[in-house]
C-alpha positions as CSV (number, residue, x, y, z in Angstrom):
1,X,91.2,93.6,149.8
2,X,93.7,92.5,147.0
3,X,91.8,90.8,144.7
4,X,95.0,88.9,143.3
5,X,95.7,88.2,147.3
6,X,95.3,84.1,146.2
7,X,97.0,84.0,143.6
8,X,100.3,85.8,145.4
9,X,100.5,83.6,148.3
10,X,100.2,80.0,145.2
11,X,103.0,82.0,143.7
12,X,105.4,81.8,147.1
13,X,104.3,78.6,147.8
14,X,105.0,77.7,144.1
15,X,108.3,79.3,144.2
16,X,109.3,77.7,147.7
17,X,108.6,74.6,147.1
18,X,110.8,75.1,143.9
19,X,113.9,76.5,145.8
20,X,113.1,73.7,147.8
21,X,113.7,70.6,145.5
22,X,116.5,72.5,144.1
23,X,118.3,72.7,147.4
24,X,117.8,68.9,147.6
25,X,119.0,68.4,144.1
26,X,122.1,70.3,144.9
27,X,122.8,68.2,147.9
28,X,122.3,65.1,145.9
29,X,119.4,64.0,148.1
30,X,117.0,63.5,144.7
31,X,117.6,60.7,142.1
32,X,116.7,57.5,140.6
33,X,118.5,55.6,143.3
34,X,117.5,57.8,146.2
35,X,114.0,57.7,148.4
36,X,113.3,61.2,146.8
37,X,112.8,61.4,143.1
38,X,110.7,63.6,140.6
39,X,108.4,62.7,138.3
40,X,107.9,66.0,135.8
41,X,107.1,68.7,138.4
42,X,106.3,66.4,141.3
43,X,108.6,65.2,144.3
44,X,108.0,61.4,144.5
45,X,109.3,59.7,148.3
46,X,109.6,56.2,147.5
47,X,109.9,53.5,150.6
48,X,109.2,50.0,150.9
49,X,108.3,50.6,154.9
50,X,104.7,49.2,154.4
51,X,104.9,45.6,152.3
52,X,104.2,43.9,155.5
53,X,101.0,45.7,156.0
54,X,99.9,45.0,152.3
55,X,101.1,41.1,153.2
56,X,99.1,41.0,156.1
57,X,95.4,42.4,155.0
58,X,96.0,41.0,151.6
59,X,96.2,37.1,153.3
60,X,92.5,37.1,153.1
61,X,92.5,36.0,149.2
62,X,88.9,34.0,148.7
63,X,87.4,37.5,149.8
64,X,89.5,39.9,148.4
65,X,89.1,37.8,145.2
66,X,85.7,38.1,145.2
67,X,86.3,42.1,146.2
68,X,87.9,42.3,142.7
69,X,85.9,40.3,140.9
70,X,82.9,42.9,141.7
71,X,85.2,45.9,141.4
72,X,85.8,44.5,137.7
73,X,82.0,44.6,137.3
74,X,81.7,47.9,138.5
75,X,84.4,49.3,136.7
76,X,83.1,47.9,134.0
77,X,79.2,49.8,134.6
78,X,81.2,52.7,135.0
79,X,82.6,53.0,131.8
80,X,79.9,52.6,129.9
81,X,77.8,55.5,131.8
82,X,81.1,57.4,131.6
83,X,81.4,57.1,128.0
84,X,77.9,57.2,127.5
85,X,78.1,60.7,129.0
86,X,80.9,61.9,126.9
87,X,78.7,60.8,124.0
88,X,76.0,62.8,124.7
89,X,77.9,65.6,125.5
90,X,79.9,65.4,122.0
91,X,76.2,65.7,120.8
92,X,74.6,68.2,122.9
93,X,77.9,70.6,122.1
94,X,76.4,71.2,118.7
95,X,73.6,73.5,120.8
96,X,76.1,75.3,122.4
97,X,77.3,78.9,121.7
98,X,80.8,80.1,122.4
99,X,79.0,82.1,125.7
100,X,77.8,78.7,126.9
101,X,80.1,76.3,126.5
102,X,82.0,75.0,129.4
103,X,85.9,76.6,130.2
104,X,89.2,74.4,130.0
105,X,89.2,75.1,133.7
106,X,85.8,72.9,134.2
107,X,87.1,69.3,132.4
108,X,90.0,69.6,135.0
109,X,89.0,68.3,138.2
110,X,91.8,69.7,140.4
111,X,91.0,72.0,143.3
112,X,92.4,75.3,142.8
113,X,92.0,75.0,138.9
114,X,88.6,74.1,138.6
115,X,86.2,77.0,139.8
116,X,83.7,74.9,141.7
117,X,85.9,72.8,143.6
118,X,87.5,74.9,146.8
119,X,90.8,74.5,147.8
120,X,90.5,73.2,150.8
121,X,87.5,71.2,151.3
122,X,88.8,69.6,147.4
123,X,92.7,69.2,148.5
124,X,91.9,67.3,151.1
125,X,89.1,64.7,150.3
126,X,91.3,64.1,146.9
127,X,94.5,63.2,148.8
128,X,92.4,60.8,150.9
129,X,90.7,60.0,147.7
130,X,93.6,58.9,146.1
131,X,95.8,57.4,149.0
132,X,93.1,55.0,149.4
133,X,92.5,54.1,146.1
134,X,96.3,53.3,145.8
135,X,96.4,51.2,148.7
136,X,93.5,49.4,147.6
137,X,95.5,48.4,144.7
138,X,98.6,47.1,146.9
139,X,96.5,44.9,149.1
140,X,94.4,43.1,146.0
141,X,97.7,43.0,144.2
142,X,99.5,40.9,147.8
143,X,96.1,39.1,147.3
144,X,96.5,37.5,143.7
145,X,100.3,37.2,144.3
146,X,101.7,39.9,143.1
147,X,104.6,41.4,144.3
148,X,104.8,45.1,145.1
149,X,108.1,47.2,144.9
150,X,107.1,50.3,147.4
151,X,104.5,53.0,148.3
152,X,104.9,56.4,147.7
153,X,103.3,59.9,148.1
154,X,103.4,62.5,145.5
155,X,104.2,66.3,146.7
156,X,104.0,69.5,144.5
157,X,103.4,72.0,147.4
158,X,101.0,69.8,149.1
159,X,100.6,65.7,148.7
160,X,98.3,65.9,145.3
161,X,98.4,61.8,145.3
162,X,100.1,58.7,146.6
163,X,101.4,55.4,144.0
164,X,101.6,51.2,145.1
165,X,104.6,50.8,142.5
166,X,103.5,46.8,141.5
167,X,106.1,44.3,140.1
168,X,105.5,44.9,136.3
169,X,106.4,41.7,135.5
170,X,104.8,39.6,137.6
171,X,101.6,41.7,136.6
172,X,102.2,40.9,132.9
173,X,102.9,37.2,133.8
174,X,99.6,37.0,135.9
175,X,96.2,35.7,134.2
176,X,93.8,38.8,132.6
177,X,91.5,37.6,135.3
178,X,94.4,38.3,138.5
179,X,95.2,41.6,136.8
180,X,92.1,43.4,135.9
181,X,91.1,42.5,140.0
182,X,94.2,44.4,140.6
183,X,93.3,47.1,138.1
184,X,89.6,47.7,139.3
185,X,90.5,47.8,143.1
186,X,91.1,51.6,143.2
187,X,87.9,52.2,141.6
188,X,86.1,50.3,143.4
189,X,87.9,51.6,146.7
190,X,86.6,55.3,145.6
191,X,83.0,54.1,144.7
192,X,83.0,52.4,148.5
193,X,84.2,55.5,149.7
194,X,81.6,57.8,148.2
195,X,78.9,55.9,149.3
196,X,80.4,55.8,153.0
197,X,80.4,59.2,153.2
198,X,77.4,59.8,151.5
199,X,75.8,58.1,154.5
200,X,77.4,59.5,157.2
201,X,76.8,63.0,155.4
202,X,73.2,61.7,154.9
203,X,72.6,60.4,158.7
204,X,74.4,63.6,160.3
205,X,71.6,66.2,158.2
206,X,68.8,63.5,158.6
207,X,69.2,63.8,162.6
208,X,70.6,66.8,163.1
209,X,69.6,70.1,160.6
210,X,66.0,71.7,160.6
211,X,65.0,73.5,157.9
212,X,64.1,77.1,159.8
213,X,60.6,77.7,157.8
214,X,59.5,75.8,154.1
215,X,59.9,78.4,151.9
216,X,62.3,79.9,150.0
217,X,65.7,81.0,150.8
218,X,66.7,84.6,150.2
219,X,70.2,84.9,148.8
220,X,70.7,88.7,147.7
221,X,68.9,91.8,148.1
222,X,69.2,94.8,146.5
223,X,69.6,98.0,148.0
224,X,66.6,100.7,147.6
225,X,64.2,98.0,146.8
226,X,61.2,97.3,148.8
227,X,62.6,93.9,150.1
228,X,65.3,96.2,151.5
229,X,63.1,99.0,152.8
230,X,61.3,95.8,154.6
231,X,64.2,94.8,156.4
232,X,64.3,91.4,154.7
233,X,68.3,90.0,154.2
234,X,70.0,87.2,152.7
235,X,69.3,84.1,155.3
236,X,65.7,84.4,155.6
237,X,63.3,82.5,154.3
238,X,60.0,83.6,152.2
239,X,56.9,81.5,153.5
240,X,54.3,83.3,151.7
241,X,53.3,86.2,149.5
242,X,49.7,88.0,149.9
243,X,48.6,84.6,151.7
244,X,50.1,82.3,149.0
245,X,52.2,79.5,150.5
246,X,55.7,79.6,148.4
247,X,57.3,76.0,149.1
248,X,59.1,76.3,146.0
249,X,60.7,78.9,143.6
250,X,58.6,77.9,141.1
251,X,55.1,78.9,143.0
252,X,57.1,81.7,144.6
253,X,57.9,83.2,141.0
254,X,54.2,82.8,139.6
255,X,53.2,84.5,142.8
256,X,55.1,87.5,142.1
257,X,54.1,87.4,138.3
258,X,50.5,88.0,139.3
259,X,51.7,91.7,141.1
260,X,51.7,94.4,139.7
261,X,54.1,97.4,139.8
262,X,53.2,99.6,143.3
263,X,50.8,97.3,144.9
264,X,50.8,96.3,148.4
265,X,51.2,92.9,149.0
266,X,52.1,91.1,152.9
267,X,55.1,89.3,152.4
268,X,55.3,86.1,155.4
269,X,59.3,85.1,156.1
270,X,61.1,83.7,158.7
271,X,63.9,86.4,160.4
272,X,67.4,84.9,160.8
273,X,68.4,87.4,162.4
274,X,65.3,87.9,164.8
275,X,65.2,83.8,165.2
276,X,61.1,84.0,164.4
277,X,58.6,84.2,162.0
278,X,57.4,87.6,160.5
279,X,55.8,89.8,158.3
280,X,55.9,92.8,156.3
281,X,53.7,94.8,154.0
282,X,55.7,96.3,151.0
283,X,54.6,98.5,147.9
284,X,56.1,96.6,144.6
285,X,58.4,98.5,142.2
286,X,58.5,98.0,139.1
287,X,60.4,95.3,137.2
288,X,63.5,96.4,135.7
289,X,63.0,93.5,133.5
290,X,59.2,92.7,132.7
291,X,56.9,95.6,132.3
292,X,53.9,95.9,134.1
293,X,55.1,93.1,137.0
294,X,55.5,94.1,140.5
295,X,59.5,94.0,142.2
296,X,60.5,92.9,145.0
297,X,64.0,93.0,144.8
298,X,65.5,89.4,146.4
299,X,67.1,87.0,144.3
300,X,66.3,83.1,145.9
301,X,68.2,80.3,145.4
302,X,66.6,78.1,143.2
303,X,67.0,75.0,145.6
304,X,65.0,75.5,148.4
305,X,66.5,75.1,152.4
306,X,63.7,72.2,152.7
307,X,65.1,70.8,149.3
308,X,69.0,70.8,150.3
309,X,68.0,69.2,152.9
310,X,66.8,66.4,151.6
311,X,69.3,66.6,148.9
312,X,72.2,66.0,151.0
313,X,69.5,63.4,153.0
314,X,68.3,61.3,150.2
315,X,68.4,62.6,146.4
316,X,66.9,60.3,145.0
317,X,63.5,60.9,147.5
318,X,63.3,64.6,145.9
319,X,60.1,65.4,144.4
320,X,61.4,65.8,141.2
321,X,62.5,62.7,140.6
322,X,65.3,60.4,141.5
323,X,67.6,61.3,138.4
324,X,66.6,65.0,138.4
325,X,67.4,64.5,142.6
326,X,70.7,62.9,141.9
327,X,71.6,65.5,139.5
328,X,71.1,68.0,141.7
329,X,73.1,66.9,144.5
330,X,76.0,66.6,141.8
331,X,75.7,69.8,141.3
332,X,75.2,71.8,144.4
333,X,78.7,73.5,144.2
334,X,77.5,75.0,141.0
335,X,74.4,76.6,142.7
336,X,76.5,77.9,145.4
337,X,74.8,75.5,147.8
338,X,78.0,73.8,148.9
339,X,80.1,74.1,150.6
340,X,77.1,75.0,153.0
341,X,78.4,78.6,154.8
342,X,77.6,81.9,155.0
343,X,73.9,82.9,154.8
344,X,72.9,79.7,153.9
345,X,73.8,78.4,157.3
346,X,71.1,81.0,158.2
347,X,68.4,78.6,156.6
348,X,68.7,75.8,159.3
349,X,69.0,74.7,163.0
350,X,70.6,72.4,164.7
351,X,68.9,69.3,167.0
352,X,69.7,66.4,168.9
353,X,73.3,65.1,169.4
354,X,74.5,68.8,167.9
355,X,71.9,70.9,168.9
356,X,74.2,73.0,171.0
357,X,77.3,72.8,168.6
358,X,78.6,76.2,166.8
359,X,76.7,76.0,163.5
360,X,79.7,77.1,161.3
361,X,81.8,74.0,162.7
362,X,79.2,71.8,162.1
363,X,78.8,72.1,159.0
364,X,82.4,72.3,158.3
365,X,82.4,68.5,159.4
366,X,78.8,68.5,156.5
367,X,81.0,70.2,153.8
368,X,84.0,67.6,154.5
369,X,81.8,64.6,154.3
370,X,79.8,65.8,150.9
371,X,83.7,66.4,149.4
372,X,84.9,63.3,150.3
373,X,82.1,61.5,148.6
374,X,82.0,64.0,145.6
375,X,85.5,63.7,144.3
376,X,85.5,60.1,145.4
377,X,82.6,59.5,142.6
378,X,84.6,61.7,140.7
379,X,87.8,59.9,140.7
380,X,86.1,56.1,140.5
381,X,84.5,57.6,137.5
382,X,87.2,59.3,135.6
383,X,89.9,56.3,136.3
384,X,86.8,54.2,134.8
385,X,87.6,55.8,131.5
386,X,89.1,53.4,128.6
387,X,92.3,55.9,129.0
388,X,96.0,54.5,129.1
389,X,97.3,54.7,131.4
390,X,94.3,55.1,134.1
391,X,92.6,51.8,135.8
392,X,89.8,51.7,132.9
393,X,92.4,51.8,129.9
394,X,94.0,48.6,131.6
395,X,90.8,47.0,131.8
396,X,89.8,47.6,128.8
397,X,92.5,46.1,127.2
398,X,92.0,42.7,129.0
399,X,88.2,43.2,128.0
400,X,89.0,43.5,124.3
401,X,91.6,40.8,124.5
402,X,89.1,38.0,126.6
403,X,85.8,39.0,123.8
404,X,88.6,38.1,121.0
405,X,90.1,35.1,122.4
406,X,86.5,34.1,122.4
407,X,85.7,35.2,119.2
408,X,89.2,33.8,117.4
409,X,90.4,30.8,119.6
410,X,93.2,30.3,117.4
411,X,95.3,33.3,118.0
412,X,97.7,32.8,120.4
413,X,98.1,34.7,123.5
414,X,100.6,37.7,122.1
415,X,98.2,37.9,119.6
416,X,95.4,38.4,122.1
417,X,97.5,41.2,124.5
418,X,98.3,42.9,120.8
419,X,95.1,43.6,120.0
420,X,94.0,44.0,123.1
421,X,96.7,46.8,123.6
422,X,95.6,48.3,119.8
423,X,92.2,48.3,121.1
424,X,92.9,50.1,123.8
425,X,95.3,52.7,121.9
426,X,92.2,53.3,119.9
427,X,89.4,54.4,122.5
428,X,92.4,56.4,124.4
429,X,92.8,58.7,121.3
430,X,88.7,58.4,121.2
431,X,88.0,59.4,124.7
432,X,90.5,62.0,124.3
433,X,88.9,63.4,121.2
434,X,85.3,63.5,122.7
435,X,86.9,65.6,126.3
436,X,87.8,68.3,123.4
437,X,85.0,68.3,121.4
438,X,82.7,69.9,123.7
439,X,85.1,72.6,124.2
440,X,86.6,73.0,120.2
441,X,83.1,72.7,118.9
442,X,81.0,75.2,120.3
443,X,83.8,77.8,119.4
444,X,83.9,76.8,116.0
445,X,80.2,77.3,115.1
């Protein structure tokens, strides 16, 4: 197969959607003064179809108020673990070697450009991600009486976002207060998301996926070894080795670093393919990498199928701690534990309500749910930064400009919005500086 394949059919799409927009420009169909319009690279569809809507759920203004005001608090939280974050990975850069450091590719989080996000699982849940965190703004912005001028999708290929155009001055004339509800809406809309599809992701696993055996999860194995000779495959699960239980990697490892090279040792796994438990007796090779240790020849993943499960269940239940737990869940797509597919699926079965369903499906609807809620945390956290002009640089403009008209009550209020806005300018450049510094640094050590 081509291994450039991809990258071909991006090209077309690339280049259609190109002759595309030209055709339209030709015709005089895109403009300032037209529904279609581009903003750099992107086709913007502007209509006002939709006010009523933002009129009608944003009536409810007591709640919605008190919606922002906690969305403004959260917001808030956000951008001090954010920043805190970026801090310590300024510092932590400075143990970094060029080999280790993380790629451009990784700070962006686009599907298609970063590796770990996949197309179509990413493409999806950040179009919902972001149509909902714009309409969140229009109906808080209806709610503290502010007009708004349309709605809008973004298109470059596919919709990559969506836009609640507000009245600019009617924003400027409102109180900080009014605003910054208005300005912490979206992130608040994608932390409510995240944790709404955390739990429906969390109560389909809980009641429907059965780990197949607790032990470890074969991923690879290598030909002409003796895990190959024994007819053991990616899929199955280790439950023991010469009558020691393996529950985790970490016994299953120090079981295998008490072999020695051509020994016979009983190796206890559960089949995928044969649907049962079984064993084999196998002579150990010796390690290609430590002399004198026996070889087996599987590589495991180092989260076990009992541990994903209660990963995507609970994270913070994981036996290694709730921070370590939620860590891990973060970072599942880096251990090629999600999306869930392939062998893997050969780890679990299904019960209850989807007990007959095709396992592939099913976990196509798991894979959506974890993406939703993944770049939904990602988006609420990254619009949390103090960056013009995301949600957080807004905010923290109004925060800077309420601590100093507390601080000097006898500025007046331009004098208040100036600094505030200086402020801001200032932890723009600084966020900006610490996103390059763990890339830059590392390479110039």
């Amino acid at each position: 197969m081509n291994p450039y394949f991809g990258y071909e059919i991006a090209l077309l799409l690339i280049a259609l959607y190109g002759a595309i927009v030209y055709l339209l420009h030709r015709a005089g169909r895109i403009g300032p003064d037209r529904a279609l319009s581009l903003f750099g690279p992107a086709l913007m569809t502007k209509t006002q179809r939709g006010r009523s809507l933002l009129d009608r759920w944003g009536r409810f203004r007591r709640f919605w108020s008190a919606v922002g005001d906690l969305g403004v608090l959260l917001a808030g939280l956000a951008m001090a673990l954010i920043m805190g974050l970026l801090v310590v990975g300024a510092v932590a850069s400075f143990r970094l070697t060029p080999a280790t450091a993380p790629s451009v590719q990784e700070a962006v989080g686009l599907p298609g450009i970063n590796p770990i996000i996949p197309l179509g699982y990413g493409i999806l849940a950040l179009v919902i991600g972001i149509v909902l965190h714009e309409l969140m703004h229009g109906i808080l912005a209806r709610s503290q009486n502010i007009g708004v001028k349309s709605l809008g999708i973004l298109w470059f290929v596919v919709p990559v976002g969506a836009f609640v155009e507000q009245d600019d001055k009617e924003m400027l004339a409102a109180s900080r207060r009014r605003r910054d509800r208005v300005a912490a809406a979206g992130v608040l809309a994608n932390f409510a998301l995240a944790l709404l599809f955390f739990l429906l992701l969390s109560g389909l696993v809980a009641s429907s996926v059965v780990p197949n055996a607790n032990g470890v999860g074969i991923a690879q194995v290598e030909p002409n070894t003796p895990a190959a000779n024994a007819s053991l495959a990616p899929g199955d699960i280790i439950t023991a080795v010469n009558g020691t239980a393996t529950p985790t990697v970490t016994v299953f490892e120090s079981a295998l670093a008490r072999t020695t090279p051509g020994e016979s040792v009983v190796v206890e796994y559960y089949s995928a393919s044969g649907g049962a438990s079984a064993s084999s007796t196998v002579v150990l090779a010796p390690s290609p990498s430590v002399p004198g240790r026996g070889y087996l020849g599987v590589a495991v993943n180092t989260i076990t199928p009992s541990e994903l499960k209660q990963l995507l269940v609970w994270p913070a239940g994981s036996s290694a701690g709730p921070v370590t737990g939620t860590v891990d869940w973060l970072v599942l797509p880096i251990a090629a534990l999600e999306p869930v597919g392939g062998t893997t699926i050969g780890y679990f079965h299904l019960t209850g309500l989807f007990a007959h369903t095709d396992p592939g499906t099913f976990w196509i609807g798991a894979n959506v749910l974890y993406w939703l809620a993944w770049m939904n945390l990602l988006l609420g956290l990254s619009n949390a930064l103090p960056l013009f002009p995301l949600d957080g640089g807004l905010l923290f403009r109004d925060f800077m400009a309420g601590l100093a008209a507390r601080v000097k009550r006898g500025w007046s209020a331009a004098r208040l919005d100036e600094f505030g806005g200086r402020a801001a300018a200032i932890s723009s450049v600084l966020v900006l500086v610490l996103l390059l510094w763990q890339f830059i640094v590392p390479r110039l050590l």
